[in-house]
C-alpha positions as CSV (number, residue, x, y, z in Angstrom):
1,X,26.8,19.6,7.2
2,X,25.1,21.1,10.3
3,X,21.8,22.2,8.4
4,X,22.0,20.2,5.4
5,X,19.4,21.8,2.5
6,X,16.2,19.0,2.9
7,X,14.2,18.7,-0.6
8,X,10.0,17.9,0.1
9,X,9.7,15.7,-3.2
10,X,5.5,15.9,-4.3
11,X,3.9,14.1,-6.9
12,X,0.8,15.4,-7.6
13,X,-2.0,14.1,-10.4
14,X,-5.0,16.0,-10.4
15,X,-4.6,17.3,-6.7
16,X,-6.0,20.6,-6.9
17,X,-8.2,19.8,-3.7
18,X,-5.1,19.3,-1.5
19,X,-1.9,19.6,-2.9
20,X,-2.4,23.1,-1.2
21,X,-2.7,21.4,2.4
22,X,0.3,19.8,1.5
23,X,2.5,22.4,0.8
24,X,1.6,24.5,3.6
25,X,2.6,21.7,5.8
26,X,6.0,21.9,4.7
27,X,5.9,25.2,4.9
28,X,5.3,25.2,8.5
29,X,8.2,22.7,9.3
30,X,10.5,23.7,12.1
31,X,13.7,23.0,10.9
32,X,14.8,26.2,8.4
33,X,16.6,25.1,5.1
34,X,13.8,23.2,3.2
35,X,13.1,23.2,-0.3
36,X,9.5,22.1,-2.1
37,X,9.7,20.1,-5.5
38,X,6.4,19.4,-7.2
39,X,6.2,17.3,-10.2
40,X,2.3,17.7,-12.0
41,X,2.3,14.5,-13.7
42,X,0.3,15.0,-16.4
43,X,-2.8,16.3,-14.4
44,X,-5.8,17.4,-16.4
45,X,-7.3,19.7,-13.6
46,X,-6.5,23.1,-12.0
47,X,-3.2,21.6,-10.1
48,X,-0.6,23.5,-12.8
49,X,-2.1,27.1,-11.9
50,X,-2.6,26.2,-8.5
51,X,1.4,25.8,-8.6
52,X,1.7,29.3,-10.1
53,X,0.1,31.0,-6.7
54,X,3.5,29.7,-4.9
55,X,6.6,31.2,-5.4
56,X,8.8,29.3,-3.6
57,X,7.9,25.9,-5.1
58,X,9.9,24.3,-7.9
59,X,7.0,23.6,-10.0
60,X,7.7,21.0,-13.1
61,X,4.9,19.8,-15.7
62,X,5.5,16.8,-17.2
63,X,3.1,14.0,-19.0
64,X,1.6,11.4,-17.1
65,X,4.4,8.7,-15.9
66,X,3.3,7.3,-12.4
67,X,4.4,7.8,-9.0
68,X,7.7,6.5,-9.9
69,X,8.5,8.5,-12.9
70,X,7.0,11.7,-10.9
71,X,9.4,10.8,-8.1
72,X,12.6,10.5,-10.1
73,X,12.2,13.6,-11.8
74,X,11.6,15.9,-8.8
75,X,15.1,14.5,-7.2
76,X,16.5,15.4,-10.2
77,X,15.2,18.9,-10.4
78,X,15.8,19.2,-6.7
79,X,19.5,20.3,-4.9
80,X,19.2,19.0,-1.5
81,X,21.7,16.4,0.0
82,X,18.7,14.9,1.9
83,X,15.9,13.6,0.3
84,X,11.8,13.4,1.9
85,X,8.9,12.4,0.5
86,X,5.2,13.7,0.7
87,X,2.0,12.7,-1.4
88,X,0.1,15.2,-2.4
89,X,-3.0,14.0,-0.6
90,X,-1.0,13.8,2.8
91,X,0.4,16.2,4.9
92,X,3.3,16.6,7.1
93,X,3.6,17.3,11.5
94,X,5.4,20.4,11.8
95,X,8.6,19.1,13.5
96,X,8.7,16.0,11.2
97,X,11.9,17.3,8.9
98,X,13.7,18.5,12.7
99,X,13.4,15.1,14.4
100,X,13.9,12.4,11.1
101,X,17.0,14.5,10.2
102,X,18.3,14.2,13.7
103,X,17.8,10.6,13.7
104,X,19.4,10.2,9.8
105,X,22.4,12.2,10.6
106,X,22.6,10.7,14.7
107,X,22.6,7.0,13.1
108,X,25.6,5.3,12.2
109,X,25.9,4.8,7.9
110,X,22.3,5.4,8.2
111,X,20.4,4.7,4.6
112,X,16.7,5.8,5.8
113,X,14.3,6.9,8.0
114,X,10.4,6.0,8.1
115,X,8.3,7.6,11.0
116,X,4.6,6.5,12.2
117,X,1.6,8.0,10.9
118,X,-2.0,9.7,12.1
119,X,-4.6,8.2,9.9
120,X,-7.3,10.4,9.0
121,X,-10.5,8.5,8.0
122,X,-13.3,10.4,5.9
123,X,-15.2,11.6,8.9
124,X,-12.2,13.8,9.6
125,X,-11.3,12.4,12.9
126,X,-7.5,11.6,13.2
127,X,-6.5,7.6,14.5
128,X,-3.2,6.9,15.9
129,X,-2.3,3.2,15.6
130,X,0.0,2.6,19.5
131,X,2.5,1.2,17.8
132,X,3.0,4.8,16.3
133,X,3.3,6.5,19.0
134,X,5.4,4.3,21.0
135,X,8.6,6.5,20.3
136,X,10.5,3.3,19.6
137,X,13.4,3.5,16.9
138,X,13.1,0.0,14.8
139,X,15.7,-1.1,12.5
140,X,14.6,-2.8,9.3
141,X,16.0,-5.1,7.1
142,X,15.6,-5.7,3.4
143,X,12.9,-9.1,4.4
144,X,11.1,-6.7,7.1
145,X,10.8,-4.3,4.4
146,X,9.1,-6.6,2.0
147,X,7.1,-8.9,4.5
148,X,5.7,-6.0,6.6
149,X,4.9,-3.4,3.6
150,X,1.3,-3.4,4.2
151,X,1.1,-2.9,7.8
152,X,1.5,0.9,7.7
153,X,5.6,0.9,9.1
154,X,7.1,1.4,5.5
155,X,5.3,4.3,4.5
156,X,6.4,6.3,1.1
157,X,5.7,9.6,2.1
158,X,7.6,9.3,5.2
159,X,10.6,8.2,4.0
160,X,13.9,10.7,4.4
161,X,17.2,9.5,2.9
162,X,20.6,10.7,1.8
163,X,20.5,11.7,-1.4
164,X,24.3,10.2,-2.4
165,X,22.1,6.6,-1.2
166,X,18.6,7.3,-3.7
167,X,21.4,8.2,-6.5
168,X,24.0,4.7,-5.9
169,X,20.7,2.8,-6.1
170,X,19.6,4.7,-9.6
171,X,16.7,5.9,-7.9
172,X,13.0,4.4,-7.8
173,X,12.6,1.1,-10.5
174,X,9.7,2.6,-12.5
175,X,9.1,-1.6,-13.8
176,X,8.9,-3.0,-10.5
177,X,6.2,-1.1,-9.4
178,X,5.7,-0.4,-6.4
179,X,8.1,2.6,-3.7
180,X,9.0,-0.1,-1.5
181,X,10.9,-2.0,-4.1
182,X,13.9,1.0,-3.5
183,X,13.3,0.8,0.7
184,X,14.4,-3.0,0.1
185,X,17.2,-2.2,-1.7
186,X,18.0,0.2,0.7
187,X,17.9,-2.3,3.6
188,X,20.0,-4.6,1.4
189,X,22.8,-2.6,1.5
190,X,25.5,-1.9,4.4
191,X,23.7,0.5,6.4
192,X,20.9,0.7,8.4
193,X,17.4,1.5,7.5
194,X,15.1,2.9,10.4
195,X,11.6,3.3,11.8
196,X,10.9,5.6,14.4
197,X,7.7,5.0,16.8
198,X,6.1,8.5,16.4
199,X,3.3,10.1,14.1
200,X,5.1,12.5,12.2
201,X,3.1,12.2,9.0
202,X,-0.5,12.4,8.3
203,X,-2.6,10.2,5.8
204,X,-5.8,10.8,4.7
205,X,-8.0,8.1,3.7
206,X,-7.4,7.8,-0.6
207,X,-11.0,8.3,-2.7
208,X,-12.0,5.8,-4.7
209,X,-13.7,2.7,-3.9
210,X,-11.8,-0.4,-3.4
211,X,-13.1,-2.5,-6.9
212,X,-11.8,0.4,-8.8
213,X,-8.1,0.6,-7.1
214,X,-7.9,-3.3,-7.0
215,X,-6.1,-3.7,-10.8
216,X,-4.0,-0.9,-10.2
217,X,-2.8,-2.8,-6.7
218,X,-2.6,-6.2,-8.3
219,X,-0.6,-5.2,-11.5
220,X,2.1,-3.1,-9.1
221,X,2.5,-6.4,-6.2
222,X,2.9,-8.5,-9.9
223,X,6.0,-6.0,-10.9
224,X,7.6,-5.9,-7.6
225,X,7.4,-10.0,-7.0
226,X,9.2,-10.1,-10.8
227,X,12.0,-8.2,-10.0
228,X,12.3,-9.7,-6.7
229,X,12.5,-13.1,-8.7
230,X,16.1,-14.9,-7.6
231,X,15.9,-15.9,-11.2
232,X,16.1,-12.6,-12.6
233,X,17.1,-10.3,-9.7
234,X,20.5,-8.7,-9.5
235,X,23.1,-8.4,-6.9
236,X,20.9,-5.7,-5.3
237,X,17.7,-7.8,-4.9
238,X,19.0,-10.9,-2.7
239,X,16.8,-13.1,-1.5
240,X,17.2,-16.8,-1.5
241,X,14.5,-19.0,-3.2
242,X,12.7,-19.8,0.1
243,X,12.3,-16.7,1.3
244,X,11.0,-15.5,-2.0
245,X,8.6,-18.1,-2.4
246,X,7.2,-17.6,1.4
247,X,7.2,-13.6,-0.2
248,X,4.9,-14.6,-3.0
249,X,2.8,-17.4,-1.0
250,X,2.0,-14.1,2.0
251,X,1.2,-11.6,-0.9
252,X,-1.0,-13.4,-2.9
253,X,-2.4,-14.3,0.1
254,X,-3.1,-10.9,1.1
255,X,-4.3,-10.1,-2.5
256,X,-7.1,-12.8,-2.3
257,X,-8.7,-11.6,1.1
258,X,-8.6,-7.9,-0.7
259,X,-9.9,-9.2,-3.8
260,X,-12.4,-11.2,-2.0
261,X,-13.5,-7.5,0.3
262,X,-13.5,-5.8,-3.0
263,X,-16.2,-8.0,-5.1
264,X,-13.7,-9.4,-7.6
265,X,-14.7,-13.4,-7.3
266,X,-12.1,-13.6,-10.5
267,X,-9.2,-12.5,-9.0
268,X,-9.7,-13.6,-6.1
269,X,-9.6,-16.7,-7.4
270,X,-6.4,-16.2,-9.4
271,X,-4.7,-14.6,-6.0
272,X,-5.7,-18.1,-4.7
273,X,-4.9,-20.2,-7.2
274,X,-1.2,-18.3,-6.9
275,X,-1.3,-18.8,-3.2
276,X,-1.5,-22.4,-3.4
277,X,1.0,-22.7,-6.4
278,X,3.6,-21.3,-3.4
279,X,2.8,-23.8,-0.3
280,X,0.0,-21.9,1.6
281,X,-3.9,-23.1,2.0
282,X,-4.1,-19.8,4.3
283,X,-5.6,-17.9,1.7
284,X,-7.8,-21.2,0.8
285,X,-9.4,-21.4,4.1
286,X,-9.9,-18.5,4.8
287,X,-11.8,-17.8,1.3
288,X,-13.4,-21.2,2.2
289,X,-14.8,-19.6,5.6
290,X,-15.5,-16.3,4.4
291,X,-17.9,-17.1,1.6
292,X,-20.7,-19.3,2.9
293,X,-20.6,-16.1,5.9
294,X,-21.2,-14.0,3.7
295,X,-24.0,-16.3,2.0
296,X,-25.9,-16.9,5.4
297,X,-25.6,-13.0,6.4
298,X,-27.0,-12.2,2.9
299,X,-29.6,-15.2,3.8
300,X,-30.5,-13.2,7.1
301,X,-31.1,-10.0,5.5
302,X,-32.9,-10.5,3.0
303,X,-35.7,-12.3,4.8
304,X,-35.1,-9.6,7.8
305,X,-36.2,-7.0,4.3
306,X,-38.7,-9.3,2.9
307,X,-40.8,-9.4,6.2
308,X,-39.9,-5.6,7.2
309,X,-41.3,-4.6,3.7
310,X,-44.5,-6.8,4.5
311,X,-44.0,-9.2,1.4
312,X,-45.5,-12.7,1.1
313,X,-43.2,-16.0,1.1
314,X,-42.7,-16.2,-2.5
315,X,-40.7,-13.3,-1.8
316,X,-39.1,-14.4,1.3
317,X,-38.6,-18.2,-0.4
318,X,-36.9,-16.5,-3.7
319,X,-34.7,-14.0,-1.7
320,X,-33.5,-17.8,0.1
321,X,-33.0,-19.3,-3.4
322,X,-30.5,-16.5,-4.5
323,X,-29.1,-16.6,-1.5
324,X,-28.4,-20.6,-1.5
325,X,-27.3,-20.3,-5.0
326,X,-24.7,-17.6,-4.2
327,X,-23.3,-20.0,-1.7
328,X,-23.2,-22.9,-4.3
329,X,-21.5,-21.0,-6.7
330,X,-18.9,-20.1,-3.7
331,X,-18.2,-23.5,-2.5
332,X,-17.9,-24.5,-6.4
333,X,-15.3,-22.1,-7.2
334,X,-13.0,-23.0,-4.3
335,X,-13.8,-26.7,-4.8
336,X,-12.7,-26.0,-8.8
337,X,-9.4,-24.3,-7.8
338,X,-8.5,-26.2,-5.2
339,X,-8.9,-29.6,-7.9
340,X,-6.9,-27.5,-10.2
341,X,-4.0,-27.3,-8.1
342,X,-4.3,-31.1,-7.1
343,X,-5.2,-30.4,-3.5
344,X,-8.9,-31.8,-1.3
345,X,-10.9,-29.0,0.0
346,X,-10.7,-28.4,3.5
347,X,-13.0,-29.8,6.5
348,X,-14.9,-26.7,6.5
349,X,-18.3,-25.9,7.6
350,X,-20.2,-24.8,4.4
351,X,-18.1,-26.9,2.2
352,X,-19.7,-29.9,2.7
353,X,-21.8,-32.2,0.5
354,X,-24.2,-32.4,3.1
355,X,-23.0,-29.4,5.0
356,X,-24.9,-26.3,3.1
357,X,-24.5,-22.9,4.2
C-alpha cells in the first residue's frame, strides 16, 4: 500500500461562495491518487449546480443532517483506505495529503494525524500561531484530545485517518455532537493519535456573529459532555469520574467567558451556575471581574460622547445612571447564582457593598 487511494471528505451547506476554493485546493495536492467526496446537506443555494461544473467530484445531495450526518455519508460513498477531512469554507496547503500520509503510514499502529493551521481573519491577511509552525510531532491522548479541543491542535478538517480505524469506531456519533467526540475515541484506543507542528491547512474566519452561533455551540459541548458521562459512557468512552468532572468544570468554564463576550447574561449565567456545580469559582471570578469593567468602560464612553456631542449634564448624569445600573444588575446576578449554589461572593473589586464600580 505504497500510494494508498486518499478520499477528501466535504460537507458543504449552502457553500456556493467557497466550496469552489476548496476543491481546487485538493486538486492541487502533490501526492497523485486522491479522490473528492462532497455531501450537499440539504443546501438551499446554488452549491448542487456548482457541483455539476466538476467532473471528478463524487457529488451526493442529501437533506439537511449536520456536519456529522454529512460526514458519515461521504465515507460511505467514498473508496479510499485513508480518510481526510476538509470544510467547505477551508482550504488545503498543497503538500498537506504528501506529508500527513507519510507521517500516518511512518508511525507505528498509528490511528490519526492532525496538522497546524494558517488562520485567515476577514481582512484577508493569513496568521500563523508558532506553535504551528514549530514542526514538532505531538502525540495525543484521549484527555489531551478533550481538554485541549479549543485551542486550535484538534482541528476537524485536518484530520487524516485509516479508514479500517473510522469504520471499528462506527464512524462520527451524530448524538454527541461535536467531531472531536470520534478523535477521543480514537486516542482511547491502542494506537497512537498525532499532531504535527506545521500549517498544512487553512481556516478562514466563519460568518456569523458570535450571539447567533452561541446556541448552536452550547447545545453540541452539552451532547458531547453526555456521552462522555462515566454513568452512561461505554467501554470506548473511559474516563474516570474525576477527570470527567474536571472536563465539565473547564468547559462550562470556557462557555461562560464566551457567553459573557457574546451578550448572552442568561447563559452565561447558567454556564456559571454549571461551573460551580463541578468545583471551579474560575469561571465566577472571572465573570465577577469582567462585568463591573465593562460597566466603568461603558461609564467612560459615554461621558467621553456626551461631552464630544456638546450635550448638557442631564445628559452626561443619565448616561452615568444607566451605566451604574448596568453594573448593579451585574454584581446582582453573580451575587444571586453564587447564593444559589451555597457559596459567598468573592473579595472582588466592584462586588462590594460599599465598593461600586
Amino acid at each position: 500500500m505504497s500510494q494508498p487511494l486518499v478520499s477528501a471528505l466535504i460537507p458543504a451547506y449552502n457553500a456556493v461562495d467557497t466550496l469552489g476554493r476548496a476543491i481546487e485546493s485538493v486538486r492541487a495536492q502533490t501526492y497523485p491518487n486522491i479522490e473528492i467526496v462532497v455531501v450537499d446537506d440539504g443546501s438551499t443555494d446554488d452549491t448542487w449546480e456548482l457541483l455539476h461544473e466538476y467532473d471528478d467530484v463524487i457529488a451526493i445531495r442529501q437533506p439537511n443532517g449536520g456536519l456529522e450526518n454529512a460526514r458519515n455519508r461521504a465515507a460511505a460513498e467514498s473508496y479510499g483506505d485513508v480518510l481526510a477531512l476538509l470544510d467547505a469554507d477551508d482550504e488545503w496547503h498543497p503538500l498537506k495529503t504528501e506529508i500527513q500520509l507519510s507521517v500516518l503510514l511512518g508511525a507505528r499502529n498509528c490511528r490519526a494525524v492532525f496538522t497546524g493551521r494558517t488562520f485567515i481573519r476577514n481582512s484577508g491577511q493569513p496568521h500563523v500561531y508558532r506553535r504551528h509552525a514549530s514542526g514538532c510531532l505531538l502525540a495525543l491522548s484521549c484527555e489531551g484530545v478533550l481538554f485541549h479541543r479549543d485551542r486550535g491542535v484538534v482541528l476537524g478538517p485536518s484530520a487524516m485517518f485509516p479508514r479500517s480505524t473510522f469504520e471499528a469506531l462506527g464512524g462520527f456519533d451524530e448524538r454527541a455532537g461535536e467531531e472531536y467526540d470520534l478523535f477521543a475515541r480514537m486516542a482511547a484506543r491502542e494506537g497512537q493519535v498525532l499532531w504535527l507542528g506545521l500549517p498544512l491547512y487553512v481556516q478562514h474566519k466563519r460568518t456569523g456573529s458570535m450571539s447567533t452561533m452561541l446556541p448552536r455551540k452550547l447545545n453540541r459541548e452539552h451532547a458531547l459532555l453526555e456521552a462522555w458521562d462515566p454513568a452512561v459512557a461505554g467501554d470506548d468512552r473511559p474516563l474516570s469520574d474525576a477527570v470527567y468532572r474536571e472536563l465539565c468544570r473547564k468547559t462550562f468554564d470556557r462557555l461562560t467567558r464566551r457567553s459573557v463576550k457574546a451578550g448572552d447574561v442568561g447563559a452565561a449565567r447558567r454556564c456559571l451556575a454549571k461551573t460551580l456545580q463541578y468545583g471551579g469559582p474560575t469561571a465566577a471570578s472571572r465573570l465577577a471581574v469582567t462585568m463591573p469593567r465593562l460597566a466603568r468602560q461603558y461609564e467612560r464612553f459615554a461621558l467621553l460622547a456626551a461631552e464630544l456631542l456638546g450635550r448638557g449634564p442631564y445628559r452626561q448624569w443619565r448616561a452615568k445612571a444607566q451605566a451604574d445600573t448596568y453594573a448593579q444588575h451585574a454584581r446582582d446576578a453573580i451575587r444571586e447564582t453564587l447564593h444559589a449554589m451555597g457559596m459567598s461572593a468573592p473579595n472582588t473589586p466592584g462586588l462590594g457593598a460599599e465598593g461600586g464600580c
